[in-house]
N, C-alpha and C positions, 0 to 999 in steps of 0.2 A: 582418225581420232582414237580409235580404241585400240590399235597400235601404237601410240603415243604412251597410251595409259598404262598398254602393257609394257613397256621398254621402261618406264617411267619406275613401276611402282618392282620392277625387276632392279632397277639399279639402287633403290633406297633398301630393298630387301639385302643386297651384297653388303654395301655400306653398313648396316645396321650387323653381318654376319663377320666382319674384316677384325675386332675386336674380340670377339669368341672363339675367332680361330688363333690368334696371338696367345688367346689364353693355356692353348694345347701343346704350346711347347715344353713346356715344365712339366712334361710328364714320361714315363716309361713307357718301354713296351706291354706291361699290363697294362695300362694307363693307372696307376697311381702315381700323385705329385712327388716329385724329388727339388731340388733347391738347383733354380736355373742359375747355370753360370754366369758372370758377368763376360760382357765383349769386353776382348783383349783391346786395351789402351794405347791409343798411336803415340807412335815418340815423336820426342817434336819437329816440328818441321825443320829447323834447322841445329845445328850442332854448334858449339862452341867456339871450334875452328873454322865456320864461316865467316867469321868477323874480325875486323883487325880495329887496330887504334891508328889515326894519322897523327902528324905531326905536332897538332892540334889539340888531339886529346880524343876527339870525334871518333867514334864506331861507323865504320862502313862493312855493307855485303861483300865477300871478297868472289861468292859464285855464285851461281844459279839466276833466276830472271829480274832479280832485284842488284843484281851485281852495280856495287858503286852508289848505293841511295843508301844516306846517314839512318843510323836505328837505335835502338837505344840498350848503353852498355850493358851488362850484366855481371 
């Protein structure tokens, strides 16, 4: 039981610590704050030239795991 307690009130202690240490990145090696970068933005999944027009008019996948399922043009 008092292993329980202790495992217990040890994992609300990290949880409780998990946001304080987020806060430590925006800082120097003196630790004074500097202005944290943003994460680099992914491009998009797909490109331009993965999609063709058919006969139709309709945009299909021309690669990758959606290859040949209708999408919509751009």
């Amino acid at each position: 039981m008092i292993r329980k307690l202790l495992v217990l009130t040890t994992l609300v202690g990290m949880l409780g610590a998990t946001p304080t240490l987020a806060a430590h990145q925006c800082r120097d090696a003196k630790g004074k704050f500097i202005k944290c970068s943003e994460p680099a933005k992914k491009a998009p999944a797909l490109s331009r030239g993965a999609m063709t027009k058919d006969k139709s008019g309709k945009c299909r996948f021309t690669s990758g795991p959606k290859k040949g399922q209708f999408t919509k043009c751009k």
